[in-house]
MARDORO-882245 format. One record per residue (C-alpha): x, y, z; residue in three letters. Coordinates in pm, whole numbers. Example, Ala and Ser with C-alpha at 12.3 -4.5 7.8 and 13.67 -1.06 7.14 Angstrom:
BEGIN
> X | Y | Z | r
> 1230 | -450 | 780 | ALA
> 1367 | -106 | 714 | SER
//
This chain:
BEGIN
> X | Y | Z | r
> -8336 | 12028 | 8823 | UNK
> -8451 | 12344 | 8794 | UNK
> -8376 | 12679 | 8568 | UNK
> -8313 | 12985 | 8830 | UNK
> -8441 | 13324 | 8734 | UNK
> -8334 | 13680 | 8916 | UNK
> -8501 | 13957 | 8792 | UNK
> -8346 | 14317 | 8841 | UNK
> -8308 | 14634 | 8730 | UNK
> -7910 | 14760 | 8666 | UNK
> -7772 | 14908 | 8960 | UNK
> -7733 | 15258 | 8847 | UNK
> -7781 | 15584 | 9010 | UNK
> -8133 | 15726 | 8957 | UNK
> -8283 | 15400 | 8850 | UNK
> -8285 | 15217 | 9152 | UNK
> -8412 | 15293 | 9528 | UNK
> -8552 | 15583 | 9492 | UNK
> -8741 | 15507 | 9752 | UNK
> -8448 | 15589 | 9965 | UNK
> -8349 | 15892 | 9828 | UNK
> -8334 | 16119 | 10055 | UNK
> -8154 | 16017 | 10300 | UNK
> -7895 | 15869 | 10060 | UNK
> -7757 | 16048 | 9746 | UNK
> -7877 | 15835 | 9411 | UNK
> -7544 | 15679 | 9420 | UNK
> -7535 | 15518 | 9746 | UNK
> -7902 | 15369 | 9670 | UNK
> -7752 | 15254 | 9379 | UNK
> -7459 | 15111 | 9545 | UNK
> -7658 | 14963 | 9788 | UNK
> -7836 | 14800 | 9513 | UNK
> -7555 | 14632 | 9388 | UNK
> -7458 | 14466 | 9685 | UNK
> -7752 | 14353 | 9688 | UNK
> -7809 | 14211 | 9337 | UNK
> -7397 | 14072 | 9368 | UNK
> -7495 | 13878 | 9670 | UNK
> -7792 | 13769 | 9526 | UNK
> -7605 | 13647 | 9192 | UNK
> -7337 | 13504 | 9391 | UNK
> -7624 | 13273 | 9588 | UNK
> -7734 | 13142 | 9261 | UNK
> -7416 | 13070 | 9089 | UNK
> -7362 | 12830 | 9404 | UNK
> -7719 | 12678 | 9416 | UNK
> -7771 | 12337 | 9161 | UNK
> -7953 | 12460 | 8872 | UNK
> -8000 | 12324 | 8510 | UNK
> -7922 | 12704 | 8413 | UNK
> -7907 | 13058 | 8573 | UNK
> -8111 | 13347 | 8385 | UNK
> -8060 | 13725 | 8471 | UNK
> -8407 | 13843 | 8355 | UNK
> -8261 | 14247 | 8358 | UNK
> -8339 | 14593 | 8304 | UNK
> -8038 | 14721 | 8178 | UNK
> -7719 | 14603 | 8107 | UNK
> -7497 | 14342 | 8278 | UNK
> -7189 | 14502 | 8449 | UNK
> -6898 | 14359 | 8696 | UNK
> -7111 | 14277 | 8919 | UNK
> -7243 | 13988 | 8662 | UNK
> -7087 | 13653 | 8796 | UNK
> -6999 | 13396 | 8506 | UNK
> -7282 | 13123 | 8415 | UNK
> -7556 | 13325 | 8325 | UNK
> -7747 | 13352 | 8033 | UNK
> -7904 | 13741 | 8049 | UNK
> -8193 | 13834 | 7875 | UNK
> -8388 | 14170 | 7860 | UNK
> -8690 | 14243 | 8052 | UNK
> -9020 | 14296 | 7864 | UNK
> -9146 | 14623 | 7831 | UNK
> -9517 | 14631 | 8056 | UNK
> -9599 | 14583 | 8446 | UNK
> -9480 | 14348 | 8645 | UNK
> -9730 | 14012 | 8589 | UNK
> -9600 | 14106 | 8251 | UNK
> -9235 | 14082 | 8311 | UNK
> -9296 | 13771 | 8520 | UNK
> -9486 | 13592 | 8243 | UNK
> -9264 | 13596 | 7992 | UNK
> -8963 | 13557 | 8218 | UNK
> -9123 | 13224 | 8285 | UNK
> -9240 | 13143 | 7916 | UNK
> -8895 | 13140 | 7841 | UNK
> -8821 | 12874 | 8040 | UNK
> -8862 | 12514 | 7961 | UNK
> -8965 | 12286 | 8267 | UNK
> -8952 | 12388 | 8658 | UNK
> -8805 | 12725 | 8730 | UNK
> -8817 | 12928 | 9050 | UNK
> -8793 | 13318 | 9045 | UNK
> -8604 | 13557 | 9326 | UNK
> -8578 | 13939 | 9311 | UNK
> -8218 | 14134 | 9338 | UNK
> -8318 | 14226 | 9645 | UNK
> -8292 | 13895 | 9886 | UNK
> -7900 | 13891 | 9985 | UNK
> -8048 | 13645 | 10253 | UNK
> -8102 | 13341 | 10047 | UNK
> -7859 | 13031 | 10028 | UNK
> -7813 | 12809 | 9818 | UNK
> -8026 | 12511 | 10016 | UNK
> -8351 | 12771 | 10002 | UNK
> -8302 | 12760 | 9614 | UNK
> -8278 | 12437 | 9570 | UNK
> -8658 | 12337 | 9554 | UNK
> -8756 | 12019 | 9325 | UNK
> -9104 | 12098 | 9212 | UNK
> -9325 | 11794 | 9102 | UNK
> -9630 | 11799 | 8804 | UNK
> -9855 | 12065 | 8890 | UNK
> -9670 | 12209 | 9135 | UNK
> -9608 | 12585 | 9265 | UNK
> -9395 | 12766 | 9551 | UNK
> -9435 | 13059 | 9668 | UNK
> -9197 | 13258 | 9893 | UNK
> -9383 | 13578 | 10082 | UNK
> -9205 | 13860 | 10243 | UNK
> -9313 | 14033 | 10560 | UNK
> -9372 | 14365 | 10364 | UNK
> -9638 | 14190 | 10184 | UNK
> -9458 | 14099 | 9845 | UNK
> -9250 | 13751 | 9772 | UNK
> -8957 | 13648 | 9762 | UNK
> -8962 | 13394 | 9556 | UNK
> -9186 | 13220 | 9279 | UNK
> -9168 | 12861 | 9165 | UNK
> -9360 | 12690 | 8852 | UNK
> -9366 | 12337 | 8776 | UNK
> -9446 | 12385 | 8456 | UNK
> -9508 | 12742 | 8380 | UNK
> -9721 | 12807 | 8105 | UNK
> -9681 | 13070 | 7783 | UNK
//
């Protein structure tokens, strides 16, 4: 099995989709963000895992299903963040954002062999999701 990782920033007003503000106020991105992130959590909490890690930036709130261990996001750029959520992990683990609502729980359930890697690109040029076999410190 595999450990699954969401990364994500706490959905609060300000911190998150600024990118859309304007049109929305701060606290409709950020409410938007939440959805997004609760749909996302919900996903994994159904999907087989050997454990569920909220990598975040923040702190955990409602929106935080049970079954998740939660650990803080380093401080640096984002191959930094990535890294170490991955060193922390012992054996296959795959890696979604807060911001893929779309997933199921058959999409996360990828068995990944000895030198193995998935990756999951979005049409905007980013990923979706990133999958180690055996990631490395």
């Amino acid at each position: 099995m595999t450990t699954l990782l969401v990364i994500a920033k706490e959905p609060r007003a300000g911190r998150v989709k600024t990118r859309l503000t304007p049109p929305f106020t701060p606290a409709q991105a950020a409410a938007l963000a939440e959805a997004s992130l609760t749909d996302t959590l919900r996903t994994v909490a159904a999907a087989p895992a050997t454990r569920r890690v909220l990598v975040l930036d923040g702190t955990p709130g409602p929106w935080l299903p049970p079954g998740f261990d939660v650990v803080p996001q380093c401080a640096g750029g984002l191959d930094e963040r990535l890294a170490a959520a991955f060193a922390a992990c012992a054996g296959p683990a795959l890696l979604i954002g807060m911001d893929t609502p779309q997933v199921t729980p058959a999409l996360l359930d990828v068995r990944l062999a000895k030198g193995e890697a998935v990756f999951g690109p979005a049409l905007d040029g980013g990923f979706w999701a990133l999958g180690l076999a055996a990631p490395a410190p």
